[in-house]
Backbone bond lengths (Angstrom), bond angles and torsions (degrees), N, CA, C in turn:
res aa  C-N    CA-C-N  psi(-1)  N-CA   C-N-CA  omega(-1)  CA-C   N-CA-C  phi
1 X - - - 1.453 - - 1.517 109.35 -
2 X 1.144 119.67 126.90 1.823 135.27 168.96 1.442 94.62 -64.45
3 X 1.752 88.22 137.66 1.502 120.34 167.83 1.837 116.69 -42.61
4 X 1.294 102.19 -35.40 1.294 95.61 171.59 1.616 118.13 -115.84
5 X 1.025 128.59 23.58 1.327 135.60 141.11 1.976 123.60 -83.13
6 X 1.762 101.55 -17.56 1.170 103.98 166.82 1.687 103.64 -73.28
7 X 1.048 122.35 -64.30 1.719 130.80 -172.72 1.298 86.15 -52.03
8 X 1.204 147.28 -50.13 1.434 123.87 172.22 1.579 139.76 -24.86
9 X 1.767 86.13 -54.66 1.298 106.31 -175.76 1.828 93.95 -89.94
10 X 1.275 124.52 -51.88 1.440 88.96 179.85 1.747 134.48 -56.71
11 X 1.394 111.65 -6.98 1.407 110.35 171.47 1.269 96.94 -94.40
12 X 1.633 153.11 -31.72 1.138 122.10 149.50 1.499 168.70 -39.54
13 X 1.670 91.41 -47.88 1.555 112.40 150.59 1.213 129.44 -87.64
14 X 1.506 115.99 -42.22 1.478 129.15 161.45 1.074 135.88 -41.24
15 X 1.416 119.12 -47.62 1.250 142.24 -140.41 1.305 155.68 30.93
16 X 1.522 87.12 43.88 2.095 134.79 -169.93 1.694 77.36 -45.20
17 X 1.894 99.03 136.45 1.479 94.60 148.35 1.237 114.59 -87.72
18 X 1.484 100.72 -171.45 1.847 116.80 175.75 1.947 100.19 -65.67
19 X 0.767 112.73 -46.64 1.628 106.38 -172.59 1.574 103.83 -85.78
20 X 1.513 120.28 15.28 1.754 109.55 167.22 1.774 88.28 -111.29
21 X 1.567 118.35 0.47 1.350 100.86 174.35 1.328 94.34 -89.48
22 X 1.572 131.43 -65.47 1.450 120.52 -150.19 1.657 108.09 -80.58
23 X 1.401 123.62 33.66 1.263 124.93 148.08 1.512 111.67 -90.62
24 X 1.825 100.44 -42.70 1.772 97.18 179.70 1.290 105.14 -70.46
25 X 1.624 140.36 -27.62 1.376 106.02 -175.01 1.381 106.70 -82.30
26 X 1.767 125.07 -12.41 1.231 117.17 -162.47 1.941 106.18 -55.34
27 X 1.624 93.19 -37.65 1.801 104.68 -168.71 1.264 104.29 -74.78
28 X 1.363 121.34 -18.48 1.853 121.61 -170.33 1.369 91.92 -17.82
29 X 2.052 119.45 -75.64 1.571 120.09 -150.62 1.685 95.93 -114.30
30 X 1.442 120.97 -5.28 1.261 86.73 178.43 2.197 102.38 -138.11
31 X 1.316 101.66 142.20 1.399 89.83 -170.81 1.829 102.01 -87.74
32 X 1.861 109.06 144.63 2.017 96.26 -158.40 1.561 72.52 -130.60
33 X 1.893 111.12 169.97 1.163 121.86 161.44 1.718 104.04 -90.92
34 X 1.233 105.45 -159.05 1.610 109.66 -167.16 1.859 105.70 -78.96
35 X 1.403 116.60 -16.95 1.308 112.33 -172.57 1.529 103.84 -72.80
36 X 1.573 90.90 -56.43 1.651 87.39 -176.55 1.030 126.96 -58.69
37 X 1.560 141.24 -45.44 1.593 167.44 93.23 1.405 74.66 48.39
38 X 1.441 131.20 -84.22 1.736 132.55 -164.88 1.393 115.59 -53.31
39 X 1.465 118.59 -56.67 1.744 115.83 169.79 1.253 96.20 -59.48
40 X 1.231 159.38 -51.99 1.284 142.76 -121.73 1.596 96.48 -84.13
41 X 1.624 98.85 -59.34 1.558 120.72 176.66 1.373 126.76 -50.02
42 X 1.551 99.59 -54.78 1.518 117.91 -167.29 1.357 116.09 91.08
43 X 1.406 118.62 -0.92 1.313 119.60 154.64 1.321 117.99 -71.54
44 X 1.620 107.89 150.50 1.576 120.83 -160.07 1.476 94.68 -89.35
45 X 1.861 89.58 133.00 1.883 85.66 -177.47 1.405 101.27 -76.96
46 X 1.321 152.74 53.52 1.285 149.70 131.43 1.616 117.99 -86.25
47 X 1.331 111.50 -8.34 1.021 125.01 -170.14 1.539 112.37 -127.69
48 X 1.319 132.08 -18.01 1.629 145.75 -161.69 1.630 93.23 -75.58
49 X 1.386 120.92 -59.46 1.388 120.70 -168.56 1.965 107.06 -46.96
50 X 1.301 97.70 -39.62 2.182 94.26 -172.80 1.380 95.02 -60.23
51 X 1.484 128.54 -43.83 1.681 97.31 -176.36 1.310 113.43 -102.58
52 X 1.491 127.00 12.68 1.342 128.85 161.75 1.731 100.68 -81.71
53 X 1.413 124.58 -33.11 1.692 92.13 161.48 0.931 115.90 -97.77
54 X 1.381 152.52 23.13 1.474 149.19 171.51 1.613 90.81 -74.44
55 X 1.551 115.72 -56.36 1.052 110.43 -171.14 1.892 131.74 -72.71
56 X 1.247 115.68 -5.54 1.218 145.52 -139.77 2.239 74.04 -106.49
57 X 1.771 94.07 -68.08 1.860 99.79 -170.62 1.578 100.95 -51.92
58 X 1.575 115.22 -40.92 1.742 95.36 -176.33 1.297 111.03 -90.23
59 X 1.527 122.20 27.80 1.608 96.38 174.68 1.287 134.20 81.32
60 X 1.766 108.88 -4.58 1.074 109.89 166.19 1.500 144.81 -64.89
61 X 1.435 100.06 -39.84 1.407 131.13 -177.25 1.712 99.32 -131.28
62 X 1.545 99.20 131.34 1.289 118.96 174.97 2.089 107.57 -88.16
63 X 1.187 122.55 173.74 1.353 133.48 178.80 1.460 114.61 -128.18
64 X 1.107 136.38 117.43 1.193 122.82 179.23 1.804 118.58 -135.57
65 X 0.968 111.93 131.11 1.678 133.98 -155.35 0.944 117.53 67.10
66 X 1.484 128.86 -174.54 1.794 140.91 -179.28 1.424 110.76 -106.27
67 X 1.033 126.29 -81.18 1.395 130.65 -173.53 1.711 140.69 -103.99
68 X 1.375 114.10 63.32 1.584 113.38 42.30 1.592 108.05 -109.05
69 X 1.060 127.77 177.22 1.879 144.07 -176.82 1.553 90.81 -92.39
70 X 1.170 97.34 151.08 1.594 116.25 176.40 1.182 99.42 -158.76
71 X 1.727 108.43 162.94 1.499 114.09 -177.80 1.291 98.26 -168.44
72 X 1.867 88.30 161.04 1.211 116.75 -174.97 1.792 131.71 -128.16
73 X 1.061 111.82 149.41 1.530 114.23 174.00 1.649 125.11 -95.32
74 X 1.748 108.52 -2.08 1.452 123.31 -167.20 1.594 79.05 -92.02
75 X 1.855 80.66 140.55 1.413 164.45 -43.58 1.183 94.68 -54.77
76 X 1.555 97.31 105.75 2.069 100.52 164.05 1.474 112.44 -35.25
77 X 1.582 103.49 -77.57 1.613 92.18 -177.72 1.378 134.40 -31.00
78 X 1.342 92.42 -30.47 1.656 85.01 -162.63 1.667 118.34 -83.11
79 X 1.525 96.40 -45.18 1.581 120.00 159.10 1.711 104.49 -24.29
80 X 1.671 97.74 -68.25 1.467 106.80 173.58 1.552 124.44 -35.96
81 X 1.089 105.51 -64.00 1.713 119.69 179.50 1.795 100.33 -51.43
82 X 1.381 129.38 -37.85 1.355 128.32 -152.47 1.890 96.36 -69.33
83 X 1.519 88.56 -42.41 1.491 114.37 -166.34 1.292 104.96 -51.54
84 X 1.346 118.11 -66.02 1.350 128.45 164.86 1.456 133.02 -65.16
85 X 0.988 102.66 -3.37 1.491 103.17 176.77 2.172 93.66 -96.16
86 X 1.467 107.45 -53.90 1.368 101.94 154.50 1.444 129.45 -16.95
87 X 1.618 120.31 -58.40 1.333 127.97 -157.35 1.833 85.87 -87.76
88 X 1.404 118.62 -62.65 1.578 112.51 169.51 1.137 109.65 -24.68
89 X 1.694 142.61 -68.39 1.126 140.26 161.43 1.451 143.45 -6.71
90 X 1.739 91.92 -52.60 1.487 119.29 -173.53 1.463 101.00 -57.27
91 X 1.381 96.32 -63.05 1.749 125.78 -152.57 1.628 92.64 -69.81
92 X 1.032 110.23 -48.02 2.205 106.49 175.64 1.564 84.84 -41.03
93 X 1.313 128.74 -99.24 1.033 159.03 -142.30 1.762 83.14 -40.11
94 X 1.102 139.69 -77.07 1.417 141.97 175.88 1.201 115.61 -35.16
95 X 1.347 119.93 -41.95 1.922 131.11 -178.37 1.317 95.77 -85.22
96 X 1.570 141.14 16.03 1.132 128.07 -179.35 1.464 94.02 -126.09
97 X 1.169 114.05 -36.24 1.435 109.97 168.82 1.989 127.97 -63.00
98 X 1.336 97.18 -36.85 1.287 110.11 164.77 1.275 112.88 -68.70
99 X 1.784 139.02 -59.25 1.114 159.44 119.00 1.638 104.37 17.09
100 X 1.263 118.89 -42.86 1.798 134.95 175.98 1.663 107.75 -57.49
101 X 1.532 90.17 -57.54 1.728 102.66 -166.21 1.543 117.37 -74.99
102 X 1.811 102.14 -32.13 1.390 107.36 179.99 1.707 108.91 -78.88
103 X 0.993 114.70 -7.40 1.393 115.58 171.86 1.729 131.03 -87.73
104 X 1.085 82.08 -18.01 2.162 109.82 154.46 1.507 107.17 -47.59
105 X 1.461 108.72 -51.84 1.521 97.78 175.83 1.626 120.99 -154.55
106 X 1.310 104.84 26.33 1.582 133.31 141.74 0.852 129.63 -86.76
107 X 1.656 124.59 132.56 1.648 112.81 -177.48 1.861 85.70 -133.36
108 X 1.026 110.00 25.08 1.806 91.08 -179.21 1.737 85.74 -154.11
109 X 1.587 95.83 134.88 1.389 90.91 171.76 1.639 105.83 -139.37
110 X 1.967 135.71 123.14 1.169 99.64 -157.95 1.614 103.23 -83.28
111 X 1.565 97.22 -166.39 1.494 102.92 -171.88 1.479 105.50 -143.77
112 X 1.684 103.86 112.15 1.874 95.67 -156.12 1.401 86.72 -128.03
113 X 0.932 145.38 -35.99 1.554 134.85 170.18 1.403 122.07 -92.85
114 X 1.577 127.37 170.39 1.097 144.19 169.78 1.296 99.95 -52.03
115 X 1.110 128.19 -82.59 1.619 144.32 176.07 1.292 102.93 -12.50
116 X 1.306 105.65 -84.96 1.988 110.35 169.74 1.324 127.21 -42.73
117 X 0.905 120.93 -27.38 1.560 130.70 -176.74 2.142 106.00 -84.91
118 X 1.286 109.25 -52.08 1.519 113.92 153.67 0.756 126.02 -39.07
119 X 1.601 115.37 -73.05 2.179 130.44 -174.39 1.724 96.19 -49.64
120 X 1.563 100.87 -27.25 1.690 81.97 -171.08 1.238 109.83 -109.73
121 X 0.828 142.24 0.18 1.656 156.07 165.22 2.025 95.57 -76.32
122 X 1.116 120.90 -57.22 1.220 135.34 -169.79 1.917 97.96 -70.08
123 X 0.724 100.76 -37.22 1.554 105.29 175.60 1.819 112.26 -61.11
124 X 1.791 95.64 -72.21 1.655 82.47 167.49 1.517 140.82 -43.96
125 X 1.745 94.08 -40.56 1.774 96.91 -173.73 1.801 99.92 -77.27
126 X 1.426 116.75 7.69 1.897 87.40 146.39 1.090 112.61 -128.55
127 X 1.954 121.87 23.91 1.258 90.42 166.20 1.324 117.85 -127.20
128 X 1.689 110.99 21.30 1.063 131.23 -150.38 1.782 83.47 -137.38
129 X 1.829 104.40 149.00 1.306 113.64 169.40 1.901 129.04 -110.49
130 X 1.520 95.73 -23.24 1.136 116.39 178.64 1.721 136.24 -113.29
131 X 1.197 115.12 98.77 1.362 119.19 -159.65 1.751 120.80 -105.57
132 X 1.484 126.34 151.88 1.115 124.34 173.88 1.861 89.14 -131.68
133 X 1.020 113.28 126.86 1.640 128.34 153.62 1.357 129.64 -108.07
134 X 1.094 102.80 135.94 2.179 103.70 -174.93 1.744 87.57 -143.85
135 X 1.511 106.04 100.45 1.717 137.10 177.41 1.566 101.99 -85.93
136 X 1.660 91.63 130.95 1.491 108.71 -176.89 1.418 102.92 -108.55
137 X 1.489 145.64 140.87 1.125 137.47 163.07 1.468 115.69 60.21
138 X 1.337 119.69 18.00 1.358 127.05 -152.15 1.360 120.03 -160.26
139 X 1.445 128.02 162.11 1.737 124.49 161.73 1.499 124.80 -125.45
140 X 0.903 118.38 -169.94 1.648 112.35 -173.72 1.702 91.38 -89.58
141 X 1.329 85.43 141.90 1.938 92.95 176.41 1.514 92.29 -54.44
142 X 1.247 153.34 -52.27 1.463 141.07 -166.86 1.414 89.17 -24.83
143 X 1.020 138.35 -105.99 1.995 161.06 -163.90 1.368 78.17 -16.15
144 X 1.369 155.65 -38.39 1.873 144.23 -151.45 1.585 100.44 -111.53
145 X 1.443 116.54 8.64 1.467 117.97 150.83 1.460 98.27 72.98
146 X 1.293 120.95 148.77 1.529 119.79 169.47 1.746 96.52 -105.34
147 X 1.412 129.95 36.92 2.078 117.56 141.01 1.229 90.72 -94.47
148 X 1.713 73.61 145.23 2.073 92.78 165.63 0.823 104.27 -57.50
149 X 1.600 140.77 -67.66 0.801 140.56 -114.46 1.685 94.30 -89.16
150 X 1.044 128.90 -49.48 1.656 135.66 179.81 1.619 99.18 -61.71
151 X 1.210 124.29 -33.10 1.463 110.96 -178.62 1.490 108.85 -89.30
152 X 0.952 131.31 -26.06 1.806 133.90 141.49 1.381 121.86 -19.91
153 X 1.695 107.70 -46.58 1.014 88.27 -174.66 1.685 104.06 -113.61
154 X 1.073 129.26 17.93 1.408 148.51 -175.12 1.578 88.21 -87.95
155 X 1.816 121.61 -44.83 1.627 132.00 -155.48 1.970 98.47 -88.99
156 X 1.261 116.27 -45.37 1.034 115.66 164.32 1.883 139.96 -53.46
157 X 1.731 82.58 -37.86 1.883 92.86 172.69 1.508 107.58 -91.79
158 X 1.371 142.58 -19.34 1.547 132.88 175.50 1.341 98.91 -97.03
159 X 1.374 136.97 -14.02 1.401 127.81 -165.33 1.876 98.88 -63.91
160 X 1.979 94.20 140.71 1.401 89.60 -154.93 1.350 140.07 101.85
161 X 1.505 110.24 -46.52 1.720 130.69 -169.04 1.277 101.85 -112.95
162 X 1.358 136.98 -32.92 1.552 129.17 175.46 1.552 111.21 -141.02
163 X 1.761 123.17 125.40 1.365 121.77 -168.47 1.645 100.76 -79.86
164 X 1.172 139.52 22.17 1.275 131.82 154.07 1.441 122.59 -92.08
165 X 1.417 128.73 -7.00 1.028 148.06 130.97 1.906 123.50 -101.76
166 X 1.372 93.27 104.34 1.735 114.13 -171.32 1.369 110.17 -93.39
167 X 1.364 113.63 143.78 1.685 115.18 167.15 1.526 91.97 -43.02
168 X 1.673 140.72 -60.20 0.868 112.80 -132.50 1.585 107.28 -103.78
169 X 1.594 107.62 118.63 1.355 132.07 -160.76 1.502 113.92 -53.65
170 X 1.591 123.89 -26.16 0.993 147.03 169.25 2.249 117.19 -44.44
171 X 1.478 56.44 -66.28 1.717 78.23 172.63 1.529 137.60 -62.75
172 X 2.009 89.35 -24.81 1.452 90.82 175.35 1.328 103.71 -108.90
173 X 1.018 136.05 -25.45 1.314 117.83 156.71 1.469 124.11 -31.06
174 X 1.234 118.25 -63.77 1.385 131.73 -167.39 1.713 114.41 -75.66
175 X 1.518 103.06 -10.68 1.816 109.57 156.11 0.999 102.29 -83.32
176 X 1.615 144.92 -63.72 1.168 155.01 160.16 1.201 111.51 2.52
177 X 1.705 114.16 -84.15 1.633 107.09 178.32 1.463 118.84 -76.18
178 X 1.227 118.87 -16.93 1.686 118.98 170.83 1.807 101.06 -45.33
179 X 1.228 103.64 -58.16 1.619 117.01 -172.33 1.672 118.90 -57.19
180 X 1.625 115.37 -45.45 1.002 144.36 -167.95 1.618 102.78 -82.60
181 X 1.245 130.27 -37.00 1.246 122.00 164.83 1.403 117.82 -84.96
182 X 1.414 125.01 -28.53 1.468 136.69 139.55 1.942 108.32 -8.96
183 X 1.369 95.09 -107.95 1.375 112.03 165.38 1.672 123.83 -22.58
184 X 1.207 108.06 -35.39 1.578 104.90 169.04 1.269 128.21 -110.24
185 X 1.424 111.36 -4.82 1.569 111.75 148.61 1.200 113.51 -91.23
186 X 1.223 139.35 24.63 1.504 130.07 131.42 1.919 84.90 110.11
187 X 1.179 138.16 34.00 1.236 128.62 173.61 1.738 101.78 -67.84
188 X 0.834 102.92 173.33 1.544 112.39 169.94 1.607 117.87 -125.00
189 X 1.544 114.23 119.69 1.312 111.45 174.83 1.585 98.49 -129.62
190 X 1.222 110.26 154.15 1.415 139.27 176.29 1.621 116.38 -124.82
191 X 1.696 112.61 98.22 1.725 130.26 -138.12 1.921 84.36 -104.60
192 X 1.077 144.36 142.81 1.303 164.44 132.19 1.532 112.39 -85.75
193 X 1.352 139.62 94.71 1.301 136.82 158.76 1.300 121.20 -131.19
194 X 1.531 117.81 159.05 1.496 116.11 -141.36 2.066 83.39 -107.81
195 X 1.927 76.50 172.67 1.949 77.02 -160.65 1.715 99.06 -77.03
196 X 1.105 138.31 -26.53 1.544 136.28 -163.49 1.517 104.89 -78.67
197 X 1.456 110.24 -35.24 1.404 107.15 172.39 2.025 117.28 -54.36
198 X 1.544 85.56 -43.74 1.684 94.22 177.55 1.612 119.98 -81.59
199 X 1.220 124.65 2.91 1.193 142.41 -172.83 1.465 89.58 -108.20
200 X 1.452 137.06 -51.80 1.508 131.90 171.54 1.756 112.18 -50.95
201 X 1.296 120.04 -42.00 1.242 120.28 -159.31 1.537 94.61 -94.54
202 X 1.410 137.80 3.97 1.283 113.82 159.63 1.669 111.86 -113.56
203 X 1.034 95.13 36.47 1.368 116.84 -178.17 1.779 94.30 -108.53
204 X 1.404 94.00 -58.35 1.432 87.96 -179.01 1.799 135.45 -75.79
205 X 1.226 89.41 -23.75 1.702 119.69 158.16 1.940 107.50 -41.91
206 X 1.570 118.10 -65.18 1.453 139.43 135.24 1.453 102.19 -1.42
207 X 1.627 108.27 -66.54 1.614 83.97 -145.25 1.852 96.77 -108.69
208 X 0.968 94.46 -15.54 1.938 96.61 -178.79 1.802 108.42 -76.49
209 X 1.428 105.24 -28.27 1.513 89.12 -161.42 1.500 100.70 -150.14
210 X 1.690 114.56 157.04 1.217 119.81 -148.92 1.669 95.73 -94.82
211 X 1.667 110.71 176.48 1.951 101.32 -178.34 1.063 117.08 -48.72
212 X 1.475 120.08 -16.26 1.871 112.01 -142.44 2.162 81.90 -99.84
213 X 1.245 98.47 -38.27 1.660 107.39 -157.79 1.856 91.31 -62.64
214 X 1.560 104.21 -29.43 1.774 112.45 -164.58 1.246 96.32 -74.27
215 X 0.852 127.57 -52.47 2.213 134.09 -168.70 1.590 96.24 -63.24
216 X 1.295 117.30 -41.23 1.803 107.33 -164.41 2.119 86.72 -78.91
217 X 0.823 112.36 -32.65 1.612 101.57 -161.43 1.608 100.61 -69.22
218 X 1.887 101.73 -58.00 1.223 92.30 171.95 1.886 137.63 -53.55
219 X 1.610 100.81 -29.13 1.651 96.27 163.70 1.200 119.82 -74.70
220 X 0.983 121.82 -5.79 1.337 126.62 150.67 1.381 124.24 -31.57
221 X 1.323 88.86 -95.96 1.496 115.98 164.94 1.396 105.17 -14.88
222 X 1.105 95.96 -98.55 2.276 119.18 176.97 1.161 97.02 -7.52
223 X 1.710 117.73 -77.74 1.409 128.45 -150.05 1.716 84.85 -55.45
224 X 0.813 130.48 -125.96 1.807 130.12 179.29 1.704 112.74 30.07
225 X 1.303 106.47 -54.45 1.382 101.10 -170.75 1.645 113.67 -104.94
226 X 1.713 101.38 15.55 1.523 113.26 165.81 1.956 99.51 -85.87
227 X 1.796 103.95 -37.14 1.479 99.30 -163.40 1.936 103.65 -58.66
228 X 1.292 107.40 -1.73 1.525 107.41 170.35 1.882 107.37 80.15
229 X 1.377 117.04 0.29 1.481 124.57 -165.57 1.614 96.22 -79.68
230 X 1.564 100.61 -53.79 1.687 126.88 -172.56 1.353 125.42 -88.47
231 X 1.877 123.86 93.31 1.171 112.29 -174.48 1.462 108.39 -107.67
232 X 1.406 122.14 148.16 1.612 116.87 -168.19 1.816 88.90 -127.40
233 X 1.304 117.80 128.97 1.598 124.98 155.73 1.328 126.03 -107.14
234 X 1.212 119.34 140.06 1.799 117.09 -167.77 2.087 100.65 -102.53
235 X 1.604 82.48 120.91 1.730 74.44 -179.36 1.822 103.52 -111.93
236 X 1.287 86.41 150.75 1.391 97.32 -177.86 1.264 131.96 -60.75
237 X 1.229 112.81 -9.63 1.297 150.19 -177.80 1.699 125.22 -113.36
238 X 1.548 97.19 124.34 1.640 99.51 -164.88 1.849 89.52 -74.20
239 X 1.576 124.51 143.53 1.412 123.19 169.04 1.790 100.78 -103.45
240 X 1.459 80.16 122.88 1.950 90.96 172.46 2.007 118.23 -68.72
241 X 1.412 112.07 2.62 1.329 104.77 160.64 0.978 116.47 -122.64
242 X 1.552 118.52 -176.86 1.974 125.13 144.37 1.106 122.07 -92.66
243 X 1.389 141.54 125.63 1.497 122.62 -177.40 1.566 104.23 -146.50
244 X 1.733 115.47 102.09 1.525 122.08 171.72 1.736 95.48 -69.61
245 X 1.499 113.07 157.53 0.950 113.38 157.70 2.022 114.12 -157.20
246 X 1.132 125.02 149.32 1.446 127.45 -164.62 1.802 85.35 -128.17
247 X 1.242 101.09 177.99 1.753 128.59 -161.58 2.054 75.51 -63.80
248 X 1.214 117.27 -44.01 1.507 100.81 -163.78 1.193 110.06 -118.80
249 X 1.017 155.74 -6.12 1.381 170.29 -167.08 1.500 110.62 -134.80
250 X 1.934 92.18 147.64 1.647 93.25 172.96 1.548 86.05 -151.11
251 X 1.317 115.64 128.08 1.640 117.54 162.23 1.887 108.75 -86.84
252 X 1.160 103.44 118.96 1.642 88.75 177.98 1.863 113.93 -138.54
253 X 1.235 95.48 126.10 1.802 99.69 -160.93 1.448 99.95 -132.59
254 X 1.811 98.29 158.69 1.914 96.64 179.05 1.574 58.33 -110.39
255 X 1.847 59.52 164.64 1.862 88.06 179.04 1.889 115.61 -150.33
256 X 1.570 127.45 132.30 0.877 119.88 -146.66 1.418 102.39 -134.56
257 X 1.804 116.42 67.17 1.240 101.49 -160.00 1.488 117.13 78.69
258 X 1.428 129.21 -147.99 1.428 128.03 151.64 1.532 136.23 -72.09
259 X 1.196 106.13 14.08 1.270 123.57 162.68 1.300 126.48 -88.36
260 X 1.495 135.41 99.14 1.249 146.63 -167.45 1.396 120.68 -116.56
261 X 1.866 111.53 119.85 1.144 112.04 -169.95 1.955 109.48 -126.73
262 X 0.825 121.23 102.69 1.503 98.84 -156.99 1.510 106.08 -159.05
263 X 1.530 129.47 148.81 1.707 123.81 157.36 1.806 130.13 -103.06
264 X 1.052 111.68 157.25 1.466 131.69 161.90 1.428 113.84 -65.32
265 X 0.935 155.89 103.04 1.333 168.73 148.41 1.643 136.40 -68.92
266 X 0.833 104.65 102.30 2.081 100.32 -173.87 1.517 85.16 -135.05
267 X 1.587 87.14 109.68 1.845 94.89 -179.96 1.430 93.27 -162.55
268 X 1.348 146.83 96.51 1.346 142.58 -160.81 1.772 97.05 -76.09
269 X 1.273 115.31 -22.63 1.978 124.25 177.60 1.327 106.94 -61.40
270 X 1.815 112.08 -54.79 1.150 125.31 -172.36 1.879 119.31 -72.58
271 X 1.601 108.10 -36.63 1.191 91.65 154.63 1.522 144.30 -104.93
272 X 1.421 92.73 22.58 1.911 99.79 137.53 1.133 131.69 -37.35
273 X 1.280 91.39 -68.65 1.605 115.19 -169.26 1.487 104.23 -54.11
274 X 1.395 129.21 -51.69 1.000 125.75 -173.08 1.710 110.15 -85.73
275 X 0.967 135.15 -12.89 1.522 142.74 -175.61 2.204 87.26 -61.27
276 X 1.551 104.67 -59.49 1.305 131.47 -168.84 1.848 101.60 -34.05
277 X 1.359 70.10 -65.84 1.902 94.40 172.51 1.650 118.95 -42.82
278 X 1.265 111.69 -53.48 1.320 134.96 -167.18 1.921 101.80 -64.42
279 X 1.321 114.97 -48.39 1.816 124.12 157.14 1.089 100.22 -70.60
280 X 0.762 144.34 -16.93 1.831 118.23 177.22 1.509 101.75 -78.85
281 X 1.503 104.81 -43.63 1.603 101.84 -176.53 1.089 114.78 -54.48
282 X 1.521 133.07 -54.01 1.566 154.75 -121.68 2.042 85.64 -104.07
283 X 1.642 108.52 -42.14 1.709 99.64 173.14 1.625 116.91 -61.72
284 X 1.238 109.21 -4.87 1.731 121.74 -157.91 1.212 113.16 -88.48
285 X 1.917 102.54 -33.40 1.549 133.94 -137.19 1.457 95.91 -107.81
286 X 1.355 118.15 168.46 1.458 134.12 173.37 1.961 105.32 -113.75
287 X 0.846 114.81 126.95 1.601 132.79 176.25 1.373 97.25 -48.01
288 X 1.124 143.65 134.76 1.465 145.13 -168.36 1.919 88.48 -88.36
289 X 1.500 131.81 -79.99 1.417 142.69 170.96 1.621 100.15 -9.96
290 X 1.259 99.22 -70.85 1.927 104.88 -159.23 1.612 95.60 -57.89
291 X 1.469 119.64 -38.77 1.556 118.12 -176.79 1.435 127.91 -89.56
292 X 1.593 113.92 15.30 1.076 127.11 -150.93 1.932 125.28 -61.55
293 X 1.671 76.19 -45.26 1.451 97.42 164.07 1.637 127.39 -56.51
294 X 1.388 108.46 -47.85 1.328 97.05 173.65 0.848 147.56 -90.82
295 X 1.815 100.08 -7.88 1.407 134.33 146.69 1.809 122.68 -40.95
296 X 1.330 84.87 -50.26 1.807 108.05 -173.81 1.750 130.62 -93.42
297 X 1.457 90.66 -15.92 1.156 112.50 -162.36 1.496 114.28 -58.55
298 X 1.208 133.72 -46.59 1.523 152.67 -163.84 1.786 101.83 -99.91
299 X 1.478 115.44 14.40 1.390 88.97 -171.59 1.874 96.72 -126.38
């Protein structure tokens, strides 16, 4: 998307005024303080500062030094993405509040898009501490590394092939660090994944990235599931769903590619049953850590 088809859409959906656009194109190539920002524009500097912080609270435009302050819009994109990942933010936070009340006397909620299946996955991992996962077609974002730059290209080669990595960049970002701050505040998850899936991803490990890039990802990995928070088991068996689940909740969906069919669940009966399920697998399974080496060894 062109720089000015984005300002398009943010005065469309947004509802950017005309003077929060010709501040962003003023910075396109050059970064100004607030005086110039006013000649440049023609907005009255009694007035320049209200949409220099409107833009400043969403992330659009950065500030840099004190006396005098200057600012910037570089890296458009990225600025962009912050913005929106912000407003994504908002709206979780709102669908969780609504999400509050309907759960008073809802216990099933379905789950037909990507979007829905995230906001609510993203919902538990902050309000929930204790997790069991069993990954269909898929792995725990841990294996997609928390660098951009390695998960870029982890997001670029499955995009399409697995809905935990989505075209839309927004979205995985904002699972990304949901998960990633998860994992290092000491949450606890308990990972179920099947062996062909992990036999695919060091295949792809192979072809995306060089020895030196493979050893830092894989210590990665390790270090995490040394802190004892993160346990991963390899089952012998490919599982035909996805299913998060917490002490009271279980989201559980088939999934077909980007095709998502699946429910919300708050039934402390119902996830018995499946908790039950979840040890049967894990007695079946091999500890990913204890097997690491021979798991890891050849790649």
């Amino acid at each position: 998307m062109g720089r000015f088809k984005l300002f398009d859409m943010l005065k469309v959906k947004y509802s950017f005024r005309e003077n929060h656009i010709l501040i962003m194109e003023a910075l396109l190539n050059k970064n100004y303080g607030a005086d110039n920002l006013s000649k440049k524009t023609g907005i009255p500097k009694g007035r320049i500062y209200e949409f220099l912080n409107f833009l400043l609270k969403n992330k659009i435009i950065t500030s840099l030094g004190k006396h005098p302050k200057v600012y910037s819009i570089n890296p458009l994109s990225e600025n962009i993405a912050n913005f929106l990942e912000l407003k994504f933010s908002e709206l979780s936070e709102n669908e969780a509040a609504v999400r509050a009340i309907q759960m008073g006397h809802k216990r099933i909620i379905p789950l037909n898009t990507s979007e829905s299946l995230i906001s609510n996955i993203r919902w538990l991992l902050v309000t929930r501490k204790s997790f069991k996962e069993i990954t269909s077609i898929s792995l725990p974002h841990l294996f997609y590394t928390n660098d951009p730059d390695k998960f870029e290209k982890f997001t670029n080669f499955f995009s399409g092939k697995e809905f935990t990595l989505s075209p839309n960049r927004v979205l995985n970002k904002i699972i990304r660090d949901t998960l990633w701050f998860a994992y290092k505040n000491s949450k606890e998850f308990i990972y179920v994944i099947d062996k062909s899936s992990l036999i695919n991803y060091k295949k792809t490990l192979l072809e995306l990235f060089s020895k030196e890039e493979i050893a830092e990802i894989l210590d990665e990995i390790k270090g995490v599931l040394e802190n004892k928070n993160v346990e991963i088991y390899i089952s012998p068996t490919t599982n035909p769903y996805y299913m998060l689940m917490t002490e009271t909740e279980v989201i559980l969906t088939a999934i077909s590619q980007q095709s998502i069919g699946g429910v919300f669940i708050r039934n402390k009966g119902i996830v018995s049953v499946y908790e039950g399920m979840v040890h049967e697998m894990i007695e079946k399974s091999d500890n990913l850590l204890l097997k690491w080496d021979k798991v890891f060894g050849n790649v």
